[in-house]
Every structure is written in structure tokens, then in C-alpha cells.
N, C-alpha and C positions, 0 to 999 in steps of 0.2 A: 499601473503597478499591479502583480499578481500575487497571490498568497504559493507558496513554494512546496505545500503540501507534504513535505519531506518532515518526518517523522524525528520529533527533539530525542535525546540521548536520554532525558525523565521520561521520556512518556513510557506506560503501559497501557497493553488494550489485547483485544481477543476477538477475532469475530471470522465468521465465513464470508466469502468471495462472492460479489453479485455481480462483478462487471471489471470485465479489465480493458485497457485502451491503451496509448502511444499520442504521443505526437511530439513534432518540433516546436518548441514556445518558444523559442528564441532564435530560429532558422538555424540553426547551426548541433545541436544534441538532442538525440533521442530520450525522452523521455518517458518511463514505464510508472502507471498507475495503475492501482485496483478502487477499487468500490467495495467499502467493507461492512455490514450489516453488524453490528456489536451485538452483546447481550441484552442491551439494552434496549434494543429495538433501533436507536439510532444511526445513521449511516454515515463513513468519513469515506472521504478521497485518500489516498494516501501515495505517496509518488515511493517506487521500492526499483533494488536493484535489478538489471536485465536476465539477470541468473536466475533471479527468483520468480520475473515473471512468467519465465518460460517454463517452470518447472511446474504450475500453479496452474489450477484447473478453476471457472465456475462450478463453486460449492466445496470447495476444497479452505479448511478451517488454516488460518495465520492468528499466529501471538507475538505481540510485542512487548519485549521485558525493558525495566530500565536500564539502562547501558550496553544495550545490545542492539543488531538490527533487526529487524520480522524475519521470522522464521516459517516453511509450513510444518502443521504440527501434524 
């Protein structure tokens, strides 16, 4: 079993782009993550839409509101 990385409709967070990546987890859907470095210092995976990861640079800042998706800011 794997955790799904996919960002809950409560969560907020904010942080810049350290690493983006792709892959098939289930042979069959493309799946887009980044690597987000918070404020905090701490770092989350977070699986986001293919729109957004194309649009999204390393170092390029994303915020996640609650009831929303990630946005770049």
C-alpha cells in the first residue's frame, strides 16, 4: 500500500519547489509531484494537477488554501 500524497481539501501550506518528478504508480496514470520545502524548514511530496506542473519551475513558490487546490503564487 502507498500513501497518495494528494493534498486533503483542509490542508494549508506554502512553500517553494525543490524537485518535481512523474511516474506510473499503478501502470496505467500519469502521476505529477513536486517536493515542497515549507516555511518551516520541513519538506512534503505532494501529488498536484498536470497543468500546474507544467506551468511550475524549481524555485517557483506554491500555496495551498483550505478548499482549494495549489496554486503558483
Amino acid at each position: 500500500m502507498f500513501k497518495s500524497h494528494k493534498p486533503g481539501s483542509d490542508d494549508a501550506w506554502e512553500g517553494i519547489v525543490e524537485d518535481k518528478s512523474r511516474g506510473m504508480l499503478d501502470g496505467a496514470n500519469m502521476y505529477h509531484f513536486v517536493k515542497v520545502r515549507r516555511g518551516d524548514g520541513q519538506f512534503i511530496k505532494v501529488r498536484i494537477d498536470r497543468g500546474l506542473w507544467k506551468s511550475i519551475a524549481v524555485g517557483d513558490r506554491i500555496v495551498k488554501e483550505p478548499g482549494s487546490g495549489p496554486i503558483k503564487a
